[in-house]
N, C-alpha and C positions, 0 to 999 in steps of 0.2 A: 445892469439889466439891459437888455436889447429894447424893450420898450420905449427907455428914457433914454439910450446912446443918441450923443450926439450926434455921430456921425450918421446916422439910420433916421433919425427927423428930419436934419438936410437934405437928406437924399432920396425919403422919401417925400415932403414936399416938391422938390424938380419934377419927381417921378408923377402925383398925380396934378399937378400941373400941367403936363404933358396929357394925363389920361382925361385929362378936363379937355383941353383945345379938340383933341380927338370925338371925344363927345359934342363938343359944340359941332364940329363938324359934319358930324351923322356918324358916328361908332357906336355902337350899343356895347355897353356892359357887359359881362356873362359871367365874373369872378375873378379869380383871385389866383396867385401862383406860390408856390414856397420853393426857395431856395438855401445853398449852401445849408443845409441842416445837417449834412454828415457829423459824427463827433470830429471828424478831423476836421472839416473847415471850418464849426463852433469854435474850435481852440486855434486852431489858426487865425480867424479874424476875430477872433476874441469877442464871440457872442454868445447868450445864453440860450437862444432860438433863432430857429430859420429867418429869413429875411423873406419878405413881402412880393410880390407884382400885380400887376394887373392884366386882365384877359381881355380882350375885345373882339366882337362880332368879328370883324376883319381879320381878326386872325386865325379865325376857327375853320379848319379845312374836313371833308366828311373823308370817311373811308375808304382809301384806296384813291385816295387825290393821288394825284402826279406836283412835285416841288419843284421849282427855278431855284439854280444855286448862284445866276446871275448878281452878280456883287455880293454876295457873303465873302467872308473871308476862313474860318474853321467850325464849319456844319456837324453837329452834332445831334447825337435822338436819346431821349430818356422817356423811357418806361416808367409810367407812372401810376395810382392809385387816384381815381377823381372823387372827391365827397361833396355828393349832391344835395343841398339843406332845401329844405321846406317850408323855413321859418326863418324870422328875422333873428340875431342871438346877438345880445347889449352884451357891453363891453360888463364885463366881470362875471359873466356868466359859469354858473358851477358844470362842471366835468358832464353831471346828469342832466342839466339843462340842453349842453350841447349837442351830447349825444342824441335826446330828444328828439334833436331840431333834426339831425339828419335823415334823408328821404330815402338814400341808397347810396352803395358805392359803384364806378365802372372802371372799365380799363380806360388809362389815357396814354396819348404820345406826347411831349414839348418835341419841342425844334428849336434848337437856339443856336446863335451863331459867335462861337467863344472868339470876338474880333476885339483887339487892344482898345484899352478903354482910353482916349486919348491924355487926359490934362494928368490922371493921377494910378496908374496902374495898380488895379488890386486893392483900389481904397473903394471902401464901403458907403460910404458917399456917391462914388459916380459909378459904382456897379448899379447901385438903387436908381440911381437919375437914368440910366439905359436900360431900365426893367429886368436888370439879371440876364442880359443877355437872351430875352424872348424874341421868338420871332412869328409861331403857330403851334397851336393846339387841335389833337383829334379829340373827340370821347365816345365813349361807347353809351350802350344803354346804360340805365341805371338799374342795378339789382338791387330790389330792396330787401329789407330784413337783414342786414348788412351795415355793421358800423365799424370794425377790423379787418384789415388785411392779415393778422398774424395766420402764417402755418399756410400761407396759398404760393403756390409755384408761379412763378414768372420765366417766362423766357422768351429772348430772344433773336430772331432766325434771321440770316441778312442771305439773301439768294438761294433759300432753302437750308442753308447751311448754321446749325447755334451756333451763335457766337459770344451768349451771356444767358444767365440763367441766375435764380435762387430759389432756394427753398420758402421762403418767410419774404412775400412783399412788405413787409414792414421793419425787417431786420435793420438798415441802414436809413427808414425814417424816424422810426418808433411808432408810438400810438398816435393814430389820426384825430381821435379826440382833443386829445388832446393838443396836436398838431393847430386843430382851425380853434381852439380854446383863444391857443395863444396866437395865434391872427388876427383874432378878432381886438384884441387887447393893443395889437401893434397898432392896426389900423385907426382905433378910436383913437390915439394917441396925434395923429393927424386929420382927427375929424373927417375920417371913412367909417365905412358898415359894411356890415358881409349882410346883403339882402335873402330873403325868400326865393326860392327858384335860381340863385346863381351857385358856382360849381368855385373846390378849393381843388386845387392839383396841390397834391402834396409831396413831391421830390421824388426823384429816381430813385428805383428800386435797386438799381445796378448800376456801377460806375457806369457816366454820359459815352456813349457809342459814337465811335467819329464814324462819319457816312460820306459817300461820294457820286458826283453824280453818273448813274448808267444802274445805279443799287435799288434794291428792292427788298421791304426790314417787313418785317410781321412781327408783331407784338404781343404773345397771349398771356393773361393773369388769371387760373382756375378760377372758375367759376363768373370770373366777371365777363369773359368773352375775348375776343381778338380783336384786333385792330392791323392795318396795311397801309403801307406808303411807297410809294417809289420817289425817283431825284433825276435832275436831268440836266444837263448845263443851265 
């Protein structure tokens, strides 16, 4: 179980260790990230659920910001579904609970920078302790009345032009319920909470988009709204 994997407690410990020093410092909280959830990188890194990160004030850019790709090394953009909770949800909380708890869903963008992880490449351990490769988060509004993404089109447009699309934002997450169910579960497992008012991004909807900078991406998920970014050396 990904919960009790070893190699995901180490690594999530380093990770909110990290997300603590940042807080001491003056970062604010805002939630939570999922990664690697596809069925192929499940069975590739031999996990039963996505893996964890954390979101911070600092990282959260509004709509239509302009990016520095100064010192990244392989920039990349994921379209994503964001689930906004209302309510605090304890660790074993049933499927109806969670649902519950959520306020709405939006569109979101990550930004992550797929750069060599140094000491152990592609171990699950020091992906976790580098936060999965985060770097900034957009969201949109939250629509409420909203707790699946099944059946809503995603696409996305890089200089006007698509360049990724789906039918079903949820086709390559699965269910989002079920998604921050089992976050919530991971989390508890290192003595974390998914609070009231903070946001789960729950995994691209379409394989991660490599970007460069001079580029301009727009993001839309039916019904949840658009989102924009541009890049720039």
């Amino acid at each position: 179980m990904t919960v009790d994997d070893p190699r995901v407690l180490e690594g999530m410990r380093t990770q909110l260790a990290r997300r603590d020093d940042a807080v001491a410092g003056g970062d604010r909280p805002i939630g939570w990230k999922l990664g690697f959830g596809t069925a192929a990188s499940l069975q590739k890194f031999d996990l039963t659920q996505p893996l964890v990160g954390f979101l911070l004030d600092s990282g959260l850019l509004h709509d239509g910001a302009e990016v520095s790709f100064a010192g990244w090394t392989r920039p990349v953009l994921e379209p994503e579904v964001a689930v906004h909770v209302a309510s605090d949800i304890e660790p074993g909380a049933s499927y109806d609970t969670v649902r519950a708890a959520v306020a709405g869903l939006s569109a979101a963008i990550e930004l992550a920078d797929l750069h060599p992880v140094p000491a152990r490449p592609g171990d699950v351990s020091d992906v976790l302790a580098g936060n999965i490769f985060h770097r900034h988060v957009l969201l949109g509004r939250p629509v409420t009345g909203r707790t699946g993404s099944g059946g809503l089109r995603a696409t996305v447009t890089l200089d006007g032009a698509e360049v990724a699309s789906t039918a079903d934002a949820s086709a390559l997450t699965g269910d989002l319920v079920e998604l921050v169910r089992q976050a919530v579960d991971q989390l508890a497992a290192v003595g974390a909470r998914l609070r009231a008012g903070q946001v789960v991004i729950t995994g691209s909807v379409v394989p991660p988009v490599p970007v460069e900078a001079g580029q301009h991406v727009e993001v839309t998920v039916a019904d949840l709204g658009r989102l924009s970014v541009s890049f720039r050396d």
